[in-house]
N, C-alpha and C positions, 0 to 999 in steps of 0.2 A: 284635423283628421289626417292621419298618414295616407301617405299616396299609394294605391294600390297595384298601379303599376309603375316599381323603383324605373329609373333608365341606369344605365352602368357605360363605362366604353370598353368594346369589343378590342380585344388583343389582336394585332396583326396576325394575322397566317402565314405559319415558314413551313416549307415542304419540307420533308424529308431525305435522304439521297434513295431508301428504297421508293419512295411514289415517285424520284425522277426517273431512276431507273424502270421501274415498269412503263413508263411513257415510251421511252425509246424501244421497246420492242413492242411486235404486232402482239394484240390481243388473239385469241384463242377461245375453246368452247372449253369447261371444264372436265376431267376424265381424271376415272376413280379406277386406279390399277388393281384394287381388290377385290373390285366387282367385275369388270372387264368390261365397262358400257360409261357412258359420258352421264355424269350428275345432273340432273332434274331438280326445279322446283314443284311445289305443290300442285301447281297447273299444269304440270309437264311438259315444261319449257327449257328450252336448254340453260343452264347458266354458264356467263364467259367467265373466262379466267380473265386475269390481269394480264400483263407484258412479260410480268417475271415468272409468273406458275407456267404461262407458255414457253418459255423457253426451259423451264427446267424439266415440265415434262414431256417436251421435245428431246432430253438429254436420258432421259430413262428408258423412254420411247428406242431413241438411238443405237442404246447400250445393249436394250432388252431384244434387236432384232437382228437376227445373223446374215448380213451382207450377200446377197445374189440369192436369197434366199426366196423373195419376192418379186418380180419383173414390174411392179407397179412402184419400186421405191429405184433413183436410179444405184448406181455401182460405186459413190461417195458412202450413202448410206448405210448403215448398221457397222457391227463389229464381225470379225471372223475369229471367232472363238472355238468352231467345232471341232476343227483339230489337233487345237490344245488341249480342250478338255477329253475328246475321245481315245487322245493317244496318252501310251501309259509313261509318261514321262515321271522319272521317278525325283526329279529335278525342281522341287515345286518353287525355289524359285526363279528358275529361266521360263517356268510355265506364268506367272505372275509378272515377271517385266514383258512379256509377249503379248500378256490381257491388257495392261496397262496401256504398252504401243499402239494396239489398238481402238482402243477405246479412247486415246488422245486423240488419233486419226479422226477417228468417225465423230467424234464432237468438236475436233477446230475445223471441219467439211461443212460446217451451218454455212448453208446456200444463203441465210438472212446476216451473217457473219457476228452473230453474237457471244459469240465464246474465244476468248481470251487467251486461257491456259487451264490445264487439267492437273491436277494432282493430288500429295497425301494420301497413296492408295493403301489401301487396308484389304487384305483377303482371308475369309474365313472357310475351311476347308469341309466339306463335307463328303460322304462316299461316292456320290452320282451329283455334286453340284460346289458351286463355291460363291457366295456371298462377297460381292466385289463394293467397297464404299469407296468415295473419293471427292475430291473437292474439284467443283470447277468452276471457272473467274470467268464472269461477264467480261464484255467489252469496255461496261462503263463503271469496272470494279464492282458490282456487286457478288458475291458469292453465294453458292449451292452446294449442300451438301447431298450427297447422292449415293446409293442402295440401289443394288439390283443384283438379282439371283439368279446365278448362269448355271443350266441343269445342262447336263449331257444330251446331244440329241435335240436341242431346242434349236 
């Protein structure tokens, strides 16, 4: 009669460099930028992100808040984009290496020092807003690619 329950041997487990890298940074609660409220499960319970979802969207977070704008974030934090965008610079792109400066500023200021370097920026133009993407490099080489939509006034 065959054996009903075979045995086999189990393949060693190799991590990956993205599960090493979410190690080395602090975990985080989840948060859904399209909603504007941190993700739930069924029970409505918070759910954590990993190391590496919190730090990139600490980078979104970063990009998406205009510097001195808040007294609860300190004077490292956010970008200063509103006088780029609000003034009529007809120069778009000395307006584009000006978002970019800053937006490398405000993401190599991670008080947790997990950001590496910024770049590959990509700007899409619109009448009252500009669509900023870019890449930016973990500490421990992982990369993020990154979206965020700078309106006038925000």
């Amino acid at each position: 009669m065959p054996d009903l329950f075979p045995s086999f041997n189990v393949p060693d487990y190799i991590e990956s460099d993205s599960a090493q890298s979410s190690q080395n940074f602090p975990k985080s609660v989840l948060f859904d930028f399209d909603s504007g409220d941190f993700v739930r499960d069924g029970a409505g319970r918070l759910i954590e992100s990993s190391g590496y979802d919190a730090w990139v969207q600490w980078c979104i977070k970063a990009i998406a808040t205009q510097r001195y704008a808040c007294m609860a974030y300190s004077s490292d934090y956010g970008v200063e984009t509103d006088g780029i965008l609000s003034s009529s610079l007809s120069d778009k792109d000395a307006a584009e290496a000006q978002i970019a400066s800053t937006i490398t500023d405000a993401l190599l200021a991670d008080q947790n020092n997990r950001t590496k370097a910024v770049g590959y920026f990509d700007f899409y133009w619109s009448e009252d807003s500009v669509t900023v993407k870019c890449v930016a490099t973990a500490t421990d080489g992982a990369t993020a690619n990154i979206s965020v939509n700078l309106k006038r006034g925000d």
